[in-house]
LUMDREN-55870 format. One record per residue: residue in one letter; y, x, z of N, C-alpha, C in turn. Coordinates in steps of 0.001 Angstrom, whole numbers, plus 500000, padded with zeros to 6 digits. Layout:
<sites>
aYXZYXZYXZ ...
</sites>
This chain:
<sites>
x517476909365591080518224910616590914518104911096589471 x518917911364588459519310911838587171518981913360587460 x517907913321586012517460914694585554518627915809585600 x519151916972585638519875917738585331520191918159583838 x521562918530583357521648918141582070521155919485581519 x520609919603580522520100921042579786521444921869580015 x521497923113580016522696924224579681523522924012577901 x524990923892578071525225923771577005525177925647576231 x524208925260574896524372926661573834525432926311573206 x526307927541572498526968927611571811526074927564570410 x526432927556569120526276927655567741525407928734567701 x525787929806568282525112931426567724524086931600568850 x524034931335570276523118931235571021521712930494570630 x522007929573570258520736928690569661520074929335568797 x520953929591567492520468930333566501519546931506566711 x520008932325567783519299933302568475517745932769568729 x518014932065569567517054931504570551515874930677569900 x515980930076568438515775929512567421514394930410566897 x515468931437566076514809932532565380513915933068566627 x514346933618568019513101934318569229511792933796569142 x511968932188568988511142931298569036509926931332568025 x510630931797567041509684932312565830508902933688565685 x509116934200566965508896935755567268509015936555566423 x510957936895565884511202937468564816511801938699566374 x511481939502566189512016940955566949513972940820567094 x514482941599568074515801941679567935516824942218566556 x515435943281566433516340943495565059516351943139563822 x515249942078563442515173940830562285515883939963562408 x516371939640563964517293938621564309518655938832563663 x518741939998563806519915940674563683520501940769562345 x519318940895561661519516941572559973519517940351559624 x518904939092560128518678937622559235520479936872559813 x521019937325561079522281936972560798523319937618560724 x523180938720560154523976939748559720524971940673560937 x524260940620562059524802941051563170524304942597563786 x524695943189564496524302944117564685522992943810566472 x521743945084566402520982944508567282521556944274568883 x522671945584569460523283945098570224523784943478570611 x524611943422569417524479941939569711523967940974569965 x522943940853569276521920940407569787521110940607571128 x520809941754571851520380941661572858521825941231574029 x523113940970573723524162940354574274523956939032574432 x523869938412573206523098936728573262522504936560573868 x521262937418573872519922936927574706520448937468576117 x520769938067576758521595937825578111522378937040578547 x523151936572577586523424934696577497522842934395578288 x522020933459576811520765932835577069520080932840578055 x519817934102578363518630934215579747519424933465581129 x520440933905580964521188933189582354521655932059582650 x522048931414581349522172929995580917520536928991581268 x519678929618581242518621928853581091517818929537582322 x518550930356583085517510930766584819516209931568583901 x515748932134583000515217933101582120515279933925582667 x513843935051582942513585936277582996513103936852581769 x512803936378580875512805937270579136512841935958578545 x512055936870576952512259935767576271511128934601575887 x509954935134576650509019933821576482508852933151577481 x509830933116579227510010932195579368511856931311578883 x512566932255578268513361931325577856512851930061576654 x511664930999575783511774929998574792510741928947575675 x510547928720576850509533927965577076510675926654577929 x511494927494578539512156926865579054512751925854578670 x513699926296577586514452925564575849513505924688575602 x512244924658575631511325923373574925511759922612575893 x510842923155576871510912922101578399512097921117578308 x513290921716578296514595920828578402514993920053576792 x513803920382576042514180919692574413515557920336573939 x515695921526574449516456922561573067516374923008572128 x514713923188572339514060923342570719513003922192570609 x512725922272569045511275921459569050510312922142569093 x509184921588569693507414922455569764507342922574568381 x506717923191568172505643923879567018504762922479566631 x504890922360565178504333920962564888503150921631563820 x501759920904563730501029921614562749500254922358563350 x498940922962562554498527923842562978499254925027563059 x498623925874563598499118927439564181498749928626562606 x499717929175562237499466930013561390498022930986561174 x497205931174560510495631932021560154495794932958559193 x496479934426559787496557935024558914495508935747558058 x495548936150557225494247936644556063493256937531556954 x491761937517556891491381938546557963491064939841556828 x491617940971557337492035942484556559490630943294557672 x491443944378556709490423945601557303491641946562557226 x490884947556558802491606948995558837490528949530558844 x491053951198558321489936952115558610490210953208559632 x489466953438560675489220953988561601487928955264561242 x488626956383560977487210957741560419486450956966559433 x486932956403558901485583956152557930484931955010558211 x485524954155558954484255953030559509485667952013559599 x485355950820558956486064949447558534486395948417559728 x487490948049560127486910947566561524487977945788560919 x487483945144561168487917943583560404488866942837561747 x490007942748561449491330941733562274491733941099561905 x492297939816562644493024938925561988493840938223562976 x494855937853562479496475937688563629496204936158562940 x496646935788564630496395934169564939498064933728565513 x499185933012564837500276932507565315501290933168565201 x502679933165565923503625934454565707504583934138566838 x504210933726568032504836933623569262505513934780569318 x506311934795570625507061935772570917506624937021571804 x505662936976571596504919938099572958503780938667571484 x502977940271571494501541940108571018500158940085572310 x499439939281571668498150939429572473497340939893571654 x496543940980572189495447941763571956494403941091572105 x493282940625571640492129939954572480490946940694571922 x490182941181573258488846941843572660487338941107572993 x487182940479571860485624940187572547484363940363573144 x483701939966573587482416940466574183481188940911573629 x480009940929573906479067941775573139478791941267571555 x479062940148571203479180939752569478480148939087569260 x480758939235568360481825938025567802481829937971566073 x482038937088565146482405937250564301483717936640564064 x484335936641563246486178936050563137486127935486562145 x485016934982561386485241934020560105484703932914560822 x483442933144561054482246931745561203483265931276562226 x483418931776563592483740931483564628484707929973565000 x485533930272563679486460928757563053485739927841562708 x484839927550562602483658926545562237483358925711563648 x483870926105564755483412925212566304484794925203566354 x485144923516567365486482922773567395487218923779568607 x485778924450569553486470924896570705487119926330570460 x486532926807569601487638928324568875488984927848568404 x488835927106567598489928926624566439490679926102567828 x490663925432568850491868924866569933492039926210570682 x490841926580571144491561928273571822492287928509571229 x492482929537570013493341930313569234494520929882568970 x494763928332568681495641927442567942496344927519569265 x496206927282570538496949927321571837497586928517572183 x496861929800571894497066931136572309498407931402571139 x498055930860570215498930931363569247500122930903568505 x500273929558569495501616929256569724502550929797571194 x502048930727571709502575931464573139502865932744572701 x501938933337571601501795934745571705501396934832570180 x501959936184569174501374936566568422499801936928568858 x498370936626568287497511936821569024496612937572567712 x495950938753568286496017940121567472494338940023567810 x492804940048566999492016939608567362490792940553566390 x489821941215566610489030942213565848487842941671566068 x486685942321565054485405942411565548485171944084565755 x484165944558566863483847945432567439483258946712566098 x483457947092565739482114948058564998480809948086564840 x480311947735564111478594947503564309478202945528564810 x479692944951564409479215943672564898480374943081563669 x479672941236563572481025940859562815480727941379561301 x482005941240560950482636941828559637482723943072559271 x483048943935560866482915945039560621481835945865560255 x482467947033559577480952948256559237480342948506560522 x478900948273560369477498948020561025477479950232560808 x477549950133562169476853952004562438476004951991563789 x475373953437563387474317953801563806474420953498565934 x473894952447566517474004952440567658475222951585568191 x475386951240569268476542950078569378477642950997569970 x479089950771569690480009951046570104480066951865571473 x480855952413571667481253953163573067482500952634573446 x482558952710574734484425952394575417485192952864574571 x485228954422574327486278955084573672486752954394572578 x485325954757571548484991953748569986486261952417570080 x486016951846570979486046950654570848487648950367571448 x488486951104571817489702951530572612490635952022571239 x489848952873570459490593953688568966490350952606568514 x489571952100568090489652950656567335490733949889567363 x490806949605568078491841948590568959493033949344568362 x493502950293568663494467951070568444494808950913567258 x493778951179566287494232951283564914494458949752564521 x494072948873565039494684947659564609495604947470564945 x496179947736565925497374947489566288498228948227565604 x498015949315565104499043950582564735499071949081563445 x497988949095562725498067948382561753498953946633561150 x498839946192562448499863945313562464501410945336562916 x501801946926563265502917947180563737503366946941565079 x502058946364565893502076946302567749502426947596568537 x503442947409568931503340948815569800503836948516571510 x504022947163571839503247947147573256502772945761572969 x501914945585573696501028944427573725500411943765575130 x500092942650575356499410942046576409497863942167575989 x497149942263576493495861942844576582494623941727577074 x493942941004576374492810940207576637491651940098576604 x490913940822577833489047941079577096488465940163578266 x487168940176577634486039939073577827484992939457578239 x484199938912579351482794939554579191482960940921579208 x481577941409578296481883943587577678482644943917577567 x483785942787576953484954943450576094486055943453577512 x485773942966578306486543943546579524486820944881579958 x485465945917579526485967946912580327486404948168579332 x486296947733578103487779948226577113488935947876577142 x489534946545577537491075946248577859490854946917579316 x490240947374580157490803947882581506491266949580581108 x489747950208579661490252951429579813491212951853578780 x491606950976578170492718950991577133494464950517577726 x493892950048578771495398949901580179495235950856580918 x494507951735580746494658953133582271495175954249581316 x494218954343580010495180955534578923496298955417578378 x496543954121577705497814953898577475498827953058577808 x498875953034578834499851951987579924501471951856579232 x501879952908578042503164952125577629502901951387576384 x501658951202576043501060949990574850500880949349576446 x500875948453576779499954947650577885500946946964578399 x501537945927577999502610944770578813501699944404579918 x500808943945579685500117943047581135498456943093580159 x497753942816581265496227942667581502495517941992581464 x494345940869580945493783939422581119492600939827581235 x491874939537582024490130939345582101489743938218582356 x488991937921581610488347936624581734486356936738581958 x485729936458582939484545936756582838484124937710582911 x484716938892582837484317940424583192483722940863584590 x483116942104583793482365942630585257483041944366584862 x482452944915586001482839946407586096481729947611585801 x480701946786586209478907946702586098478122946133585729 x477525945604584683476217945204584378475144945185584946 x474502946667585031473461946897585799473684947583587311 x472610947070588431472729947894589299472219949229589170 x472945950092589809472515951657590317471333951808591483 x470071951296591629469738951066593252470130949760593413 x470389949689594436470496948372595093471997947796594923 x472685948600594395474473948555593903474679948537592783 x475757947795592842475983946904593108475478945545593701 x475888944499594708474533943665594535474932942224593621 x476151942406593177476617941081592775475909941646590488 x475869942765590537475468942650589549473777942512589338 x473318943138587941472326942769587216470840943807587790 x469819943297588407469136944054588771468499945198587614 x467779946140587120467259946389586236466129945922585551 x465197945391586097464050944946585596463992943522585230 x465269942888585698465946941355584931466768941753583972 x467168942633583785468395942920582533467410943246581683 x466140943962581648465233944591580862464708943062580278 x464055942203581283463922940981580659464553939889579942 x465584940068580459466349939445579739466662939805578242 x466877940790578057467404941755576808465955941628575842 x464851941796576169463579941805575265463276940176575189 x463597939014575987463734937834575200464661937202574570 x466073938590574841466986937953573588466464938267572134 x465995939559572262465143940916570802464005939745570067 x463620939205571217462403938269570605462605936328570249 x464007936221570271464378934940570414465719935365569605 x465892935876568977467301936082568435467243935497566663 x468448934615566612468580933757565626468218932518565914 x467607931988567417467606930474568182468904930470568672 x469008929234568977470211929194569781469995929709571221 x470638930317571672469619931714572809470568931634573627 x469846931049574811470829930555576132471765930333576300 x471719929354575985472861928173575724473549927157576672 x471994927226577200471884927282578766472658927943579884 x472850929134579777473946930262580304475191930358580490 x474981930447578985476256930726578321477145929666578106 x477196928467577836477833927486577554477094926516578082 x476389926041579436476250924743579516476648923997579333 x477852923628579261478458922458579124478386922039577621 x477667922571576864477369922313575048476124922139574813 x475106922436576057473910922312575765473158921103574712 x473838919886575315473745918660574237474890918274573085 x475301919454573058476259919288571511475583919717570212 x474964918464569391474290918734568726474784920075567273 x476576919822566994477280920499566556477025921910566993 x476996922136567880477632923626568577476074923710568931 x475307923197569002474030923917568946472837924381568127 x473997923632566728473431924475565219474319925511564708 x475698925407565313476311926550564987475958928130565625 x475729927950567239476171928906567922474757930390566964 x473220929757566688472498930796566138472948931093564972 x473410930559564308474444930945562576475251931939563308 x476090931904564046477322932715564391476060934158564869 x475156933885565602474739934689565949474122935697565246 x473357935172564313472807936007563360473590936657562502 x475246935950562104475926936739561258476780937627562092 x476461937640563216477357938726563757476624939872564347 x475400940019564024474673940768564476472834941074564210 x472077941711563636470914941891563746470122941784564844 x468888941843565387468430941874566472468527943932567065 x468649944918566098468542946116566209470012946083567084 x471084945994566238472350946168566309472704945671567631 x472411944477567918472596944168569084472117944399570568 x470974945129570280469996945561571331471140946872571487 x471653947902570546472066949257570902473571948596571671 x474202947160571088475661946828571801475120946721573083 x474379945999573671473808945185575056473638946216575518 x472287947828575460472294948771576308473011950109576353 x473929949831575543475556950798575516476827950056577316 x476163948395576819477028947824578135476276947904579623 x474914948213579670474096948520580680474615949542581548 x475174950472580416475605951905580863476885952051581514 x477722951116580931479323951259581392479666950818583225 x480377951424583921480215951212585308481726951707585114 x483035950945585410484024951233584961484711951601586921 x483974951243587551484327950878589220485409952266589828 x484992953365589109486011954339589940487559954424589065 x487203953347587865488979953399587283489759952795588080 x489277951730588181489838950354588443491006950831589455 x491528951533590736492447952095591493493216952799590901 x493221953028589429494207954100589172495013952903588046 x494582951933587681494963951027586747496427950337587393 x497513950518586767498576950136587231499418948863586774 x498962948667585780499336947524584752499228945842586108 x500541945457585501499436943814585993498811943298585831 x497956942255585804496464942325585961496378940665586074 x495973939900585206495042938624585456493688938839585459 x493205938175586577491932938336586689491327936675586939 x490880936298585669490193934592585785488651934826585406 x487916933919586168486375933566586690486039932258586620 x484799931899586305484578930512586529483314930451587661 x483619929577589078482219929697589579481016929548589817 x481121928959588737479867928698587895479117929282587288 x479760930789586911479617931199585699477460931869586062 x476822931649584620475806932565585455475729933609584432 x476283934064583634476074935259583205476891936395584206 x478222936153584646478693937412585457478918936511586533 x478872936846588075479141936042589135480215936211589560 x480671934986590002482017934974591040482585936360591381 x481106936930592229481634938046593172481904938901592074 x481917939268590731481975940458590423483273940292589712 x483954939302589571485553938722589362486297939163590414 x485578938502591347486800939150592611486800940582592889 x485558941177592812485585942672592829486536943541592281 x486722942437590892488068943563589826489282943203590408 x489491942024590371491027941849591663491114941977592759 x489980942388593541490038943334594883490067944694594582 x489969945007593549490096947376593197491027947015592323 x491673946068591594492707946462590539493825946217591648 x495190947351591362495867947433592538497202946493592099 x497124945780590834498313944696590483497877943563589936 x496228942787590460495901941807590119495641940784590515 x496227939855590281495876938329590688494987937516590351 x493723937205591351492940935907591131492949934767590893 x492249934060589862492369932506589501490787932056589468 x490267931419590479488764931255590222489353929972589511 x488272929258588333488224927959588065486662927167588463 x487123925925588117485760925226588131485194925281586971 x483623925436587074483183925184585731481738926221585375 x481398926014584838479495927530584613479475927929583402 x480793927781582261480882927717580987480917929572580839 x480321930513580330480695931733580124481693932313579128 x481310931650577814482210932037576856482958931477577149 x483918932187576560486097932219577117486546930702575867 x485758930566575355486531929376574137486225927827574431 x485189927716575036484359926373575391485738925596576679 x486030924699576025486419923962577118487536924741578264 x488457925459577074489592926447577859490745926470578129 x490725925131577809492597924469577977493572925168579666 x492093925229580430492647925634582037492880926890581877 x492132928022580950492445929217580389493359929456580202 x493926928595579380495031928883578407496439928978579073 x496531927556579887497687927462581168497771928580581938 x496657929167582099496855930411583347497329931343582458 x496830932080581288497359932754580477498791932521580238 x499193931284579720500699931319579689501594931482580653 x500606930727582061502044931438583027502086932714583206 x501313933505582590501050934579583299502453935310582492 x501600934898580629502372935942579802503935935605580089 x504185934244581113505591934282581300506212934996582301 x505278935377583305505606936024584477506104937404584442 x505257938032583683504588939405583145505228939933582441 x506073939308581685507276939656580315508035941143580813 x508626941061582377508938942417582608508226943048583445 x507886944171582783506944944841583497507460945906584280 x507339946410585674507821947631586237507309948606585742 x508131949546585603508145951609584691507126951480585665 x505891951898584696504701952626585185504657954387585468 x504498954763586658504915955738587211503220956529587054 x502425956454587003501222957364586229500506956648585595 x499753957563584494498907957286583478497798958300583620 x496646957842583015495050958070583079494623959272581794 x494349960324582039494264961387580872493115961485581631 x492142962599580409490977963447580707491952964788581065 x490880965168581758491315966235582254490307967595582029 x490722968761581707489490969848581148490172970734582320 x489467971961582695489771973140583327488323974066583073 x488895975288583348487817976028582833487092977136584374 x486186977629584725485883977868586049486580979680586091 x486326980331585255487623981408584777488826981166585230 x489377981287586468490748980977587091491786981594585869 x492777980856585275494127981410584976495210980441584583 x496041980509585539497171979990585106497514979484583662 x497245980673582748497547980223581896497154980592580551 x496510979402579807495467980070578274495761980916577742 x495325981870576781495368982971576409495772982393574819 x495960983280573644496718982670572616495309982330571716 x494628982460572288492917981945571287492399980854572182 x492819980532573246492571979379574131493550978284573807 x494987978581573362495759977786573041495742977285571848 x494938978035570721494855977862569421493822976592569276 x492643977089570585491613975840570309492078974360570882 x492839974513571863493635973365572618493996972704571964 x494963973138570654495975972592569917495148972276568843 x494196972818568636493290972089567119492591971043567964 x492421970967569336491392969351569815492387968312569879 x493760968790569553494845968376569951494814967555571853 x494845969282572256495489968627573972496788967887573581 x497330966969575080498520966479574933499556967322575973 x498781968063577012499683968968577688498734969378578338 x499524970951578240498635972103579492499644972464580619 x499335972359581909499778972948582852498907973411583447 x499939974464585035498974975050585840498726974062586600 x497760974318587206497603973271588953496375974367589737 x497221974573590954496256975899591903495480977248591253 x496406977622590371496073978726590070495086978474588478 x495131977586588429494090977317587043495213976596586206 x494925976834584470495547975561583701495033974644583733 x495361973317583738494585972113583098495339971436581740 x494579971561581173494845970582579556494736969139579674 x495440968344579286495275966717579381495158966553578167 x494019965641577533493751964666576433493419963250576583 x494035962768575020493636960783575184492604960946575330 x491949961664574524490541961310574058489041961830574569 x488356960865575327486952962334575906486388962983574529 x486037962276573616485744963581572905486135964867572018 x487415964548572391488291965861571881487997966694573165 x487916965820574084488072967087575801486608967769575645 x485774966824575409484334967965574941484523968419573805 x484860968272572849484720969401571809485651970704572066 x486738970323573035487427971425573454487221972512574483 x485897971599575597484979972370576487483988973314575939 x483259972662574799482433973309573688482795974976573291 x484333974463572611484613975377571973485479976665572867 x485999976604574244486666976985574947485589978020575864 x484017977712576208483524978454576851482813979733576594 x482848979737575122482776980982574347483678981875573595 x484630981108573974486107981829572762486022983328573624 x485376983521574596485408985347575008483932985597575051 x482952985641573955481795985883573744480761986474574860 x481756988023575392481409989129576654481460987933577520 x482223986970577739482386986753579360482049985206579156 x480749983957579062481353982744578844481739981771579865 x482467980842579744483066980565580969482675978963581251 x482334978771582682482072977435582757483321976258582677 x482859975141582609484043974263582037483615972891583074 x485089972243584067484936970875584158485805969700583511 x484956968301583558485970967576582684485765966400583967 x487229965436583632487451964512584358488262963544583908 x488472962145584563489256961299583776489934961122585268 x491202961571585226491998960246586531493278960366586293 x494329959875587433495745959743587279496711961072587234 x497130961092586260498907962235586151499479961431586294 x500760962543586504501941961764586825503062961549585891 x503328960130584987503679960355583589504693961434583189 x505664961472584467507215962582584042506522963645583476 x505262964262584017504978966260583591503408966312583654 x502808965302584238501826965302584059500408966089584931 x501204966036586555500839966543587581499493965326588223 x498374966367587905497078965334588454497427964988589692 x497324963603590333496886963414591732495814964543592241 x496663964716593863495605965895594680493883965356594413 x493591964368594760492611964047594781491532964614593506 x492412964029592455491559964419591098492014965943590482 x492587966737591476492978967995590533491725968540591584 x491361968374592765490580969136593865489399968469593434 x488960967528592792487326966805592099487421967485590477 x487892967994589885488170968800588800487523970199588997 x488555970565590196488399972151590358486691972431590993 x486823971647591208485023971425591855484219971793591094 x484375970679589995483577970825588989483363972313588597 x484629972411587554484699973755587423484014974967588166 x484370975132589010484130976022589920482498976023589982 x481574975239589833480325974694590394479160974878588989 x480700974839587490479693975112586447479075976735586341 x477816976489585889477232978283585463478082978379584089 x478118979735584299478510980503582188477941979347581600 x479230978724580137478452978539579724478087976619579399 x478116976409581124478009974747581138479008973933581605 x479013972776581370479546972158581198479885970680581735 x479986970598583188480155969375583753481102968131584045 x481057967282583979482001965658583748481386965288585484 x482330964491585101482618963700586370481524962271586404 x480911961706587082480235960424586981481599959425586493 x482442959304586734483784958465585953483549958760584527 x483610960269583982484212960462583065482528960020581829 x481399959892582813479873960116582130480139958453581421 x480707957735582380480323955855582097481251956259580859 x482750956421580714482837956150579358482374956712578403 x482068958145578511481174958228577438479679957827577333 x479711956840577687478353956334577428478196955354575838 x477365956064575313476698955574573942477533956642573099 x478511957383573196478972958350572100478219959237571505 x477163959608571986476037960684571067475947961536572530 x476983961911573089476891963322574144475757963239575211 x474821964055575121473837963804576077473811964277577440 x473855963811578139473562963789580101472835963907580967 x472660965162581766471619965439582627472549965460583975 x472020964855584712472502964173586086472328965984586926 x473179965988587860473494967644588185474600967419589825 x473742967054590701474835966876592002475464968378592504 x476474968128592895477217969596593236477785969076594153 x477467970355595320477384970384596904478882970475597087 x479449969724597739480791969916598456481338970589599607 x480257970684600330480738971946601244480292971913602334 x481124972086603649481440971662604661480380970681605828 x478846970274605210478164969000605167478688968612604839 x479774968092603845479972966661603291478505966929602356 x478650964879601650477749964734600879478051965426599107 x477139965868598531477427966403597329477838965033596293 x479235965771595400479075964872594315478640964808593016 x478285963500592760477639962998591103477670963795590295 x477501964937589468478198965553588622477206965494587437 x477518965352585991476616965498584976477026966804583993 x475790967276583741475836968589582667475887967849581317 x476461968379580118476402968472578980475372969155578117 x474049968356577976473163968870577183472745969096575663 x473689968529574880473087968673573848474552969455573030 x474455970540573511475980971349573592475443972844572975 
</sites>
């Protein structure tokens, strides 16, 4: 039986399809053939139908497939690694390829982006990723290239980061790839800004590190994470479980003189102790249901730094994610990732259109002072933390911000703005509703709680809202508040160093 014949392109279709291929945008397409961008997105509706295409990275995948175009010959483009500045603090990126999609990729508790090209299994990761996808790639703050500060990164930290690289390369939606730690910054950088967020990748991630008690049980007990962590402090600059982390390199004499070089230049033994128990702290488990984005979720079951079960955990609470266990005990995402890479591409082909995300993830402030609506010295401070919107909800305003620590400096400054009277304050992170920005019942009635529950004066967060700020400076005294009825009281933390 005879193959089916490719779709015949016209002259200007190709050309289109040519240039996509090069991941030049519609409207470079446009300006490089002197056409207007309409037109262009006319072609590519062509195209798409001519070739059974749902966008354009599986048309251009398609077009290879049938030898309409040629593959990418050569290595994959290495663009210069730059710096942005983020407040004052340098954060080092560098764009890998110029596919037709961008990928974001965030690494795990160290990375550096120079050395890292020095092992064959980076240089084939990247070189693969970055013939699929522009692939958009940082070191963390305090790790790497980047400026080394006081204590390791926070979610937030590490979310603005991200941001500003991207602002910096001109990304303004992106596919999203974290690893390990760096997993549960691509989850909270897809719940705040879900119209940056094409689609989702985890690879190796957990939601938890450490257990709470006996909970989690698939994660890290405490008094093994403690051990573990004081014979990395005391073994750091060996090649330091290698065993773990990459079995399958254990006898690579190459990669087992590189991996302590990489290590030491990406990190001190100080520096890295504050990254590791900044990730102790993070417990991302009550986002994960409000996360709307689609969602790859890949594991190896082998793996022994994060287990099986705590892979499936994120694609059993993420409510648009699909599981891919592989074979294999390899931890780092670069070793031996060709099976990686395939799942990634079908994905980023699947994923290309994404359904209108119908809510997004804000902090949420309210003050225990019932009023509808701020007063013009309440609105003055709102607008200098820069809220993003105030409405009422049950008789109270609530203010929505990106950022938790604008929402505390705005709790700070909000519970004294009437000296005579000071007023207690709650904060929270969960779902509005993107049109106006109406909290889900759930999280406007765990808000008002709060509120309601603070004395003059103080200042309580949500156990959600405590994990991401964990490692930002803000200090936390654990504070349960009774719910009523006999129900059981919830988690609530005070703001102490306020």
């Amino acid at each position: 039986m005879r193959a089916p014949s490719p779709p015949a392109l016209n002259a200007r279709e190709k050309a289109v399809l040519e240039l996509a291929a090069k991941g030049l945008s519609d409207r470079a397409i446009a300006s490089k053939l002197g056409l207007s961008a309409e037109t262009i997105r006319w072609y590519n509706k062509r195209v798409y139908e001519k070739l059974d295409a749902a966008n354009r990275t599986d048309a251009v995948s398609r077009a290879t497939e049938l030898g309409l175009l040629t593959p990418p010959l050569g290595p994959v483009v290495r663009h210069p690694i730059r710096y942005v500045d983020n407040d004052g603090v340098s954060i080092a990126y560098q764009v890998i390829g110029k596919g037709p999609v961008d990928l974001l990729f965030i690494p795990g508790f160290v990375s550096h982006i120079e050395m890292s090209w020095e092992t064959p299994d980076y240089v084939s990761f990247f070189e693969q990723l970055g013939r699929i996808a522009r692939v958009i790639t940082f070191d963390k703050r305090g790790v790497g290239l980047s400026d080394r500060v006081p204590g390791g990164p926070s979610l937030d930290q590490t979310v603005r980061d991200a941001l500003c690289v991207l602002d910096a390369v001109g990304s303004k939606s992106t596919f999203v790839f974290g690893t390990s730690e760096g997993g549960a910054a691509a989850v909270l950088l897809a719940s705040m800004f879900p119209d940056r967020v094409s689609g989702l990748i985890l690879f190796g991630a957990t939601a938890k590190v450490v257990r709470s008690g006996d909970e989690p049980v698939w994660s890290s007990p405490r008094e093994a994470f403690d051990q573990r962590l004081a014979a990395l402090l005391s073994s750091w600059g060996e090649p330091w479980a290698i065993e773990r982390f990459a079995p399958s390199r254990r006898h690579d004499k190459a990669f087992v003189a590189w991996w302590p070089r990489c290590l030491r230049a990406a990190a001190s033994p100080s520096s890295v102790k504050a990254v590791i128990e900044n990730a102790a702290a993070v417990d991302i488990r009550g986002l994960l249901e409000d996360v709307e984005t689609r969602t790859l979720v890949i594991g190896r079951t082998g793996d022994r730094i994060v287990p099986i079960a705590a892979t499936r955990y994120l694609a059993d609470h993420l409510p648009n994610a699909r599981l891919v266990e592989l074979d294999g005990d390899d931890h780092i995402y670069f070793v031996g990732a060709d099976d990686v890479v395939k799942e990634v591409e079908g994905f980023l082909r699947e994923a290309a259109v994404e359904p209108e995300v119908e809510t997004r993830l804000a902090i949420l402030l309210t003050l225990s002072s019932g009023a509808a609506r701020p007063t013009a010295t309440q609105r003055a401070i709102l607008a200098a933390c820069q809220a993003k919107q105030v409405r009422a909800v049950g008789g109270n305003f609530v203010a929505l911000f990106e950022s938790p620590r604008a929402a505390v400096s705005a709790a700070r400054r909000l519970r004294h703005a009437v000296k005579a009277a000071p007023t207690g304050a709650g904060l929270h992170v969960g779902a509005c509703r993107a049109s106006d920005g109406e909290p889900s019942k759930s999280v406007a009635a765990l808000l008002q709680l709060l509120a309601k529950s603070a004395t003059p004066g103080e200042i309580l967060v949500s156990s959600t809202l405590r994990d991401i700020l964990a490692g930002s400076g803000v200090e936390l005294v654990r504070r349960p508040v009774p719910k009523g009825r006999g129900k059981e009281p919830v988690e609530a933390w005070a703001i102490t160093n306020s």
